[in-house]
N, C-alpha and C positions, 0 to 999 in steps of 0.2 A: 729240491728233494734231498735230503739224507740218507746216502745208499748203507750206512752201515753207521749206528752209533754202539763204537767201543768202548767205551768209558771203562768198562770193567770186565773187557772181556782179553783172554789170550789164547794161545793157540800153537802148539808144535814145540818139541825140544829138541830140533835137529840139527844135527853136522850145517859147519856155512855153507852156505848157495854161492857159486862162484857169483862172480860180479856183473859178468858178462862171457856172452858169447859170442868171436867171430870166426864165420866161418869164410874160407875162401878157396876161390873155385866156382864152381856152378851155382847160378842165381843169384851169386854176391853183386851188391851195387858197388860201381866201379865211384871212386870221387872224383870231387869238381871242387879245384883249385879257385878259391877267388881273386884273380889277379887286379880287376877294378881296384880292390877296397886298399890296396898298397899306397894305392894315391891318396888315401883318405886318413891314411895312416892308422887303418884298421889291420894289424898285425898280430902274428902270435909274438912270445918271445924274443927270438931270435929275429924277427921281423921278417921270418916267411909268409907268405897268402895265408888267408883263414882256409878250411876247406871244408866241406859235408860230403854227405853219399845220401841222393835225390832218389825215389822211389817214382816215379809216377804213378798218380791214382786213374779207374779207368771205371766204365759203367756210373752207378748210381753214386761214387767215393769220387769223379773226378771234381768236383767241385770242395771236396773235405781235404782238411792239412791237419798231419799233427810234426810238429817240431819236437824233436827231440833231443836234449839236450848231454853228449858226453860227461861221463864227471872222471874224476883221477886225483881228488885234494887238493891243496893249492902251496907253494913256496912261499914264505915267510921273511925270507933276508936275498939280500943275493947271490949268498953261496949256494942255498938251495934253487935259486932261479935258474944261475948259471946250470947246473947238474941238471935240471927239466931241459933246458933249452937242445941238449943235446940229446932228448928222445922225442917220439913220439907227443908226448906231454906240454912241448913246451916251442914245437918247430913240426910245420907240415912234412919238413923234409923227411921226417923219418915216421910219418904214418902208413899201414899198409894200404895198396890201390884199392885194392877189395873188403866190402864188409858185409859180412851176410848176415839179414835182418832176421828176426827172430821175435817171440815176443809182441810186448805191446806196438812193435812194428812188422810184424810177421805178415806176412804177403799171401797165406791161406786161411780161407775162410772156415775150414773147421778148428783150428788154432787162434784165429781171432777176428771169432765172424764181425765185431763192429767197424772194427776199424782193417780189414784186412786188404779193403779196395779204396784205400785214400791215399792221397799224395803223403806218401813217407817219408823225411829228413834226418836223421842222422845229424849234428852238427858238433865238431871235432874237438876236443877242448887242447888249448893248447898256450891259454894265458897264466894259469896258476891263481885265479883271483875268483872264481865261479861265475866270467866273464860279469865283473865291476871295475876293472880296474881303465884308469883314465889318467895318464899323466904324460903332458907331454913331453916333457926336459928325456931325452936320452945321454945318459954318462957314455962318454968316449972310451971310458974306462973300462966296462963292461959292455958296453952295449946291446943294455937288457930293454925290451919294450913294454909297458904296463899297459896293454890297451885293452884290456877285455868286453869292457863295456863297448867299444869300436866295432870290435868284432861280433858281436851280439845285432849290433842293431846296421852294421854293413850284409851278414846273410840275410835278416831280416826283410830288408831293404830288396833286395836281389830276389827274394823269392815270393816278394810284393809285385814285382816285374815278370815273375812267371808263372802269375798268375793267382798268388796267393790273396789276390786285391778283390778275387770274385771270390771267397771263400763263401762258403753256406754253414758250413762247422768248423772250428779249428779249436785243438790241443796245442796247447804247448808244457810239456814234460822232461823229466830229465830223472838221471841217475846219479845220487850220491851230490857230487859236488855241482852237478847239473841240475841235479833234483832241487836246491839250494838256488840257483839261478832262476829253477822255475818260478819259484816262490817271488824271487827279489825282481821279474821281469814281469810279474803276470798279470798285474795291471795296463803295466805300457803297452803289451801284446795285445790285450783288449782296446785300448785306444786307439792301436794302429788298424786293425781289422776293422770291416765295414758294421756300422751299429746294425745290420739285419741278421750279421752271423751269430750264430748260438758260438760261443768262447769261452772253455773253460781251461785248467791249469790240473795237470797231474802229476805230483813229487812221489819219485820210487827211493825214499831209505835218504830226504835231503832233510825231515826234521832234528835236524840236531841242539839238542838244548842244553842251556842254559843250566849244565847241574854239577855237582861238585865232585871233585874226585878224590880220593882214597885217601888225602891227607886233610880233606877238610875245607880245599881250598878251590877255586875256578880256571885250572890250567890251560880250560881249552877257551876262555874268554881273554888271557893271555896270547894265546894264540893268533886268536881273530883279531886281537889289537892290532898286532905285526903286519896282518895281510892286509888291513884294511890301512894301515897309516903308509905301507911299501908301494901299494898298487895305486893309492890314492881314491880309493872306493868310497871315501863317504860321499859325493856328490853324485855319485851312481843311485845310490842306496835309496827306498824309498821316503821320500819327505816326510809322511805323516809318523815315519818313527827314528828318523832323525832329528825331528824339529822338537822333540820329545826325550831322545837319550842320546848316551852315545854310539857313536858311528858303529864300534864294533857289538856293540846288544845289537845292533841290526843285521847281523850274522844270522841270529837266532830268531827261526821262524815263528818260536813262543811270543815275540815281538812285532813280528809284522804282519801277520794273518789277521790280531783282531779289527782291524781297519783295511782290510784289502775290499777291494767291491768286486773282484773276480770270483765265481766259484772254484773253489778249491778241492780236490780229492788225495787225503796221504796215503802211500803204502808206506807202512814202514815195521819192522820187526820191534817189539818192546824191549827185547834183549839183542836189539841192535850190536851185529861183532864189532865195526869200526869205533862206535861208541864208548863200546867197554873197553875196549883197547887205546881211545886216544882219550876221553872224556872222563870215565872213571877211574881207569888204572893205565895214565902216561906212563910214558918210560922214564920221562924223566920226573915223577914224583912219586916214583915208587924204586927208591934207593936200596933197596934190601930185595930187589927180584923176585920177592914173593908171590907175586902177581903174573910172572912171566908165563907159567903153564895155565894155571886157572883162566887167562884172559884169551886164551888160545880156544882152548877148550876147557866148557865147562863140565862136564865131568869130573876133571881135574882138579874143581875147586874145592876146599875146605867147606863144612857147615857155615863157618864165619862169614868167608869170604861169600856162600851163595845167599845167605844173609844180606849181605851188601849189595850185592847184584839182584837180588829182590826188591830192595830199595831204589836202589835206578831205576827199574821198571814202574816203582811208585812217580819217583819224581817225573818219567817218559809221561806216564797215565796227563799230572796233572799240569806237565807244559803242551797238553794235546785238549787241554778243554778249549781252549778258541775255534777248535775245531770240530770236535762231538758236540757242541752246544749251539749250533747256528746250521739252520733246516739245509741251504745252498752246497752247504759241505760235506765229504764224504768222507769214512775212513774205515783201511782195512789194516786193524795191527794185530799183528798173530806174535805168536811166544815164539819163533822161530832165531834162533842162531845165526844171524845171515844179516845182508847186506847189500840190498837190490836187490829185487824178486821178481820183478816183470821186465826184465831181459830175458829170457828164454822162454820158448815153450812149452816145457817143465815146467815151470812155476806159477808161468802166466795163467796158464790153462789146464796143465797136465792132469793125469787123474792120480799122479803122486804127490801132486803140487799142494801149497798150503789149502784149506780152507778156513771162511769163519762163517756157522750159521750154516754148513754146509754149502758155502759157496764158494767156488774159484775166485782170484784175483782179476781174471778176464770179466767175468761176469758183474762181480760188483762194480767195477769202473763204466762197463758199458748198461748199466742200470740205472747210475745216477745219471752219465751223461746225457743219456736219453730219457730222463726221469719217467724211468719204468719200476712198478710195484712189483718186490720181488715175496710175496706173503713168508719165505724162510728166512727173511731178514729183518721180519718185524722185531729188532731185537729194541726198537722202546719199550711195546706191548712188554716181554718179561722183563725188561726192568722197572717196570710199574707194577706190573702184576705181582715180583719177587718182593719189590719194596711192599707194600700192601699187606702180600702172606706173612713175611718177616715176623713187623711189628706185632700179630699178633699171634707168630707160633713159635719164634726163635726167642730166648735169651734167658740168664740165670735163674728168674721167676722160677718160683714153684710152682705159678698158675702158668704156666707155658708148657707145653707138650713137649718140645726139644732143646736139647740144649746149645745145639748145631746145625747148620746146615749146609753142603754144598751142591749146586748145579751145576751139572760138568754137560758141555757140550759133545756129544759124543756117537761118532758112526762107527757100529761095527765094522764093517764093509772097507773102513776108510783104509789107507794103508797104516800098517802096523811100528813103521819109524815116525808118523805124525802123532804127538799130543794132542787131544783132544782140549777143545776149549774148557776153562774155567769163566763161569759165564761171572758166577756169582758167588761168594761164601760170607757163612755168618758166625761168629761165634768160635772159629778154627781158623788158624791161619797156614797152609799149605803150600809151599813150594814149588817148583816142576818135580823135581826131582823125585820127591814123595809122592808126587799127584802120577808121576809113569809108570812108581810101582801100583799104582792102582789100577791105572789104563790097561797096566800087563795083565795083571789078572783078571780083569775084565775079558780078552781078547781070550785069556788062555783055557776061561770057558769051565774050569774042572771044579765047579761051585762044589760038592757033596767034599770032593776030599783037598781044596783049597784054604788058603787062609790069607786075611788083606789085611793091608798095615794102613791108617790115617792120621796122623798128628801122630801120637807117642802112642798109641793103642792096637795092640795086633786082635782080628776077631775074626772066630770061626762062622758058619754058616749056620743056623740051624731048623730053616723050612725054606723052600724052595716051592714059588708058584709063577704063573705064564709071566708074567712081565716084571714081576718082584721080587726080593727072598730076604731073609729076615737073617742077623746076627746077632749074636753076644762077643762081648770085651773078655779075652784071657787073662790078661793082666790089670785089671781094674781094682781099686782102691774102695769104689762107693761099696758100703752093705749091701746096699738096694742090687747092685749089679748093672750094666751101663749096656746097650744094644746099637742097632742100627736099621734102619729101612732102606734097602738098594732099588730106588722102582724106575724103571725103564719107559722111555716113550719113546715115538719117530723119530725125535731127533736131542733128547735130553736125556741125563741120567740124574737124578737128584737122589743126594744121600742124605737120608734125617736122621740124629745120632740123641739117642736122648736117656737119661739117668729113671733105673727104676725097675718096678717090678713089671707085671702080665699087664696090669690096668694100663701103666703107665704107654705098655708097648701099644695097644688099644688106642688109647689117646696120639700117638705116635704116626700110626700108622691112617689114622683118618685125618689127620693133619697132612699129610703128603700125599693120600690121593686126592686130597684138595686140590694142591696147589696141582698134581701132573693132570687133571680132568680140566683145569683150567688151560693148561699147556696146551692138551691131545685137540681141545675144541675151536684153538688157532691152527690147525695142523702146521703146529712150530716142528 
């Protein structure tokens, strides 16, 4: 089942989501050293134990596992290994005892009723490779250990032996550079679990693609070169997109997913921060600093620049069809500013937390996985229905009623720093940035003595009825004069913007309660 296909939809233009959360103190999972897998020569960096923090699942969860997989990027040469090895990132020695679950491992059932009584794992990252790395030669010189892929499949292995052999359900997911692991491991985790378990894979903020950045060029396929020829990861890496490209496109989940046979579910933000920061605008090929604030925060950015960052989110959309386009697969990508989002209870679940379709991140994960009908997530139904209405109400034609159109997904109620989704638009191309002064005035409610800007056109209001209200263009060019229809449903706002006189508004206006009557009667 398909819990969510986003092909064209977004969501939120908010401050970043911290990465994670740990707490410690009461209720923290204490960790567990694997001192076994030292023999196995399954080590972090420095050749400390690997380690996690075990949850035990209990009632009708003791039989369900979801693995979870740490991220924190990876080292590239051995200057930056050596620099890992000496924290947390790169050596168990300096992780803290305690880690307090949260989140898609959250240990309460009103926080995360699916999964909230399953054996929980935590598993610690501390190779710098998004555990692939496999080389055995250690330099005396350094004495750095590349073993990531060791250590991947030594907790594995251990937590096969405590039980994870009688699974009845199992996740395996990760954050960031573990989210990334989850992808490149989530085959083999299906092979090793019993063929009667239900086994799927869920990446929070790991698809990173395959896109170009600000000079034209592929700096972060550079990158991946580095980590994959230092750590020794192409024999890690899956075969069927190895035997195909090279080692390091297999970084890139745009690559590996359309031959995976695990179900897969993304979370991931379109305006991904780490993204825009290492992908579009590195540091090191953005020589002139221009980029230093805007990549921080967008707000900061230039028209140009959000221009461009527009664009990213194009190229996100279309390194994510492997994934909206095959039923098994799930995905929830919001407009969100952020970087991990199902770490914390906040985001996972929260009622501040993202939504798309009006749904939480807890929910759509635990819909597909349990291939449950969510009816406000029938988001193929409008994109069929949208495509349909389109062709024969949108575009320059003189026999066409509008010249425009967008559907904005959109809950009053919702909180008021979330961007409402852009489900769909035709004919106008819109920004966040433009689309929040619209959101605003939306929420700010003062229709009679208000006025909203969309593309280049500011327009006042000039009737107001229960679910609808009609404008005119101030600044418009045509003779005819240029309007708008704002018609409101349960859960869409659709704006149809169209050139012309009283008839034209007529024609206008029975063309949009078309399409929202077609809406209201999916209670979308």
């Amino acid at each position: 089942m398909r819990s969510n296909k986003m092909g064209k939809l977004k969501q939120c233009w908010s401050s970043v989501l911290v990465l994670a959360i740990v707490v410690i103190g009461t209720g923290a999972v204490p960790i567990t050293y694997l001192q076994s897998a030292v023999a196995k020569g399954a080590v972090c960096l420095d050749g400390s134990a690997p380690a996690y923090h075990f949850d035990k699942g209990f009632g009708s969860g003791v039989n369900n596992w979801i693995v979870h997989m740490e991220g924190g990027g990876w080292c590239t040469d051995v200057a930056s290994c050596i620099k890992r090895k000496g924290t947390m990132k790169g050596s168990s020695k300096f992780m803290n005892k305690d880690f307090g679950f949260s989140g898609i491992l959250g240990g309460k059932q009103n926080t995360n009723p699916d999964f909230y009584n399953w054996n929980r794992i935590k598993v610690r990252y501390c190779d710098g490779s998004s555990f692939t790395g496999n080389v055995e030669a250690v330099n005396p010189a350094n004495k750095l250990f590349f073993r990531g892929a060791r250590v991947w499949r030594a907790v594995i292995d251990d937590l096969m032996a405590k039980g994870m052999k009688n699974a009845q359900n199992a996740i395996l997911s990760g954050c960031s550079a573990g989210a990334l692991a989850a992808i490149l491991h989530c085959d083999t985790f299906r092979a090793i679990l019993p063929r009667t378990a239900r086994v799927k894979c869920v990446s929070d903020a790991g698809y990173f693609i395959h896109g170009k950045d600000i000079s034209g060029g592929s700096y972060i396929q550079s990158y991946y070169s580095k980590v994959v020829a230092l750590h020794g990861s192409a024999k890690s890496l899956p075969l069927s997109c190895t035997s195909k490209m090279k080692p390091e496109l297999c970084f890139f989940p745009q690559y590996v997913v359309p031959s995976m046979r695990t179900p897969l579910f993304v979370i991931n933000a379109a305006f991904d921060s780490w993204q825009i920061k290492n992908v579009l605008a590195p540091t090191g090929v953005d020589k002139r600093k221009e980029w230093a604030n805007c990549k921080l925060d967008l707000k900061k950015c230039s028209a140009a620049q959000l221009k461009t960052v527009q664009g990213f989110r194009d190229e996100m959309m279309r390194a994510l069809s492997p994934v909206h386009s095959t039923p098994s697969r799930g995905l929830f990508l919001d407009s969100c500013h952020a970087h991990c989002q199902g770490g914390s209870a906040a985001s996972w679940s929260g009622a501040k937390g993202p939504q798309v379709a009006n749904t939480k991140i807890s929910v759509a994960v635990g819909n597909w996985f349990y291939g449950r009908k969510n009816p406000s997530m029938d988001s193929a139904f409008v994109d069929r229905a949208w495509d349909k209405w389109v062709t024969g109400n949108v575009g320059s034609s003189g026999s066409r009623p509008l010249k425009a159109a967008v559907l904005i997904n959109y809950d009053p109620a919702a909180p008021s720093r979330l961007l409402s989704t852009i489900a769909e638009q035709e004919g106008i191309d819109l920004y966040p940035v433009e689309l929040k002064q619209f959101i605003d005035f939306m929420r700010r409610g003062n229709l009679p003595t208000d006025t909203f800007v969309l593309g280049s056109n500011q327009y006042i209001i000039t009737s107001i009825h229960e679910n609808w209200f009609a404008a005119r263009c101030l600044n418009t060019t045509q003779p005819a004069g240029e309007g708008a229809i704002v018609m409101q449903t349960a859960v869409f706002v659709l704006v149809a913007l169209y050139d012309g006189s009283i008839g034209s508004a007529s024609r206008a206006m029975a063309a949009a309660d078309h399409f929202a009557s077609q809406l209201s009667r999916k209670n979308l």
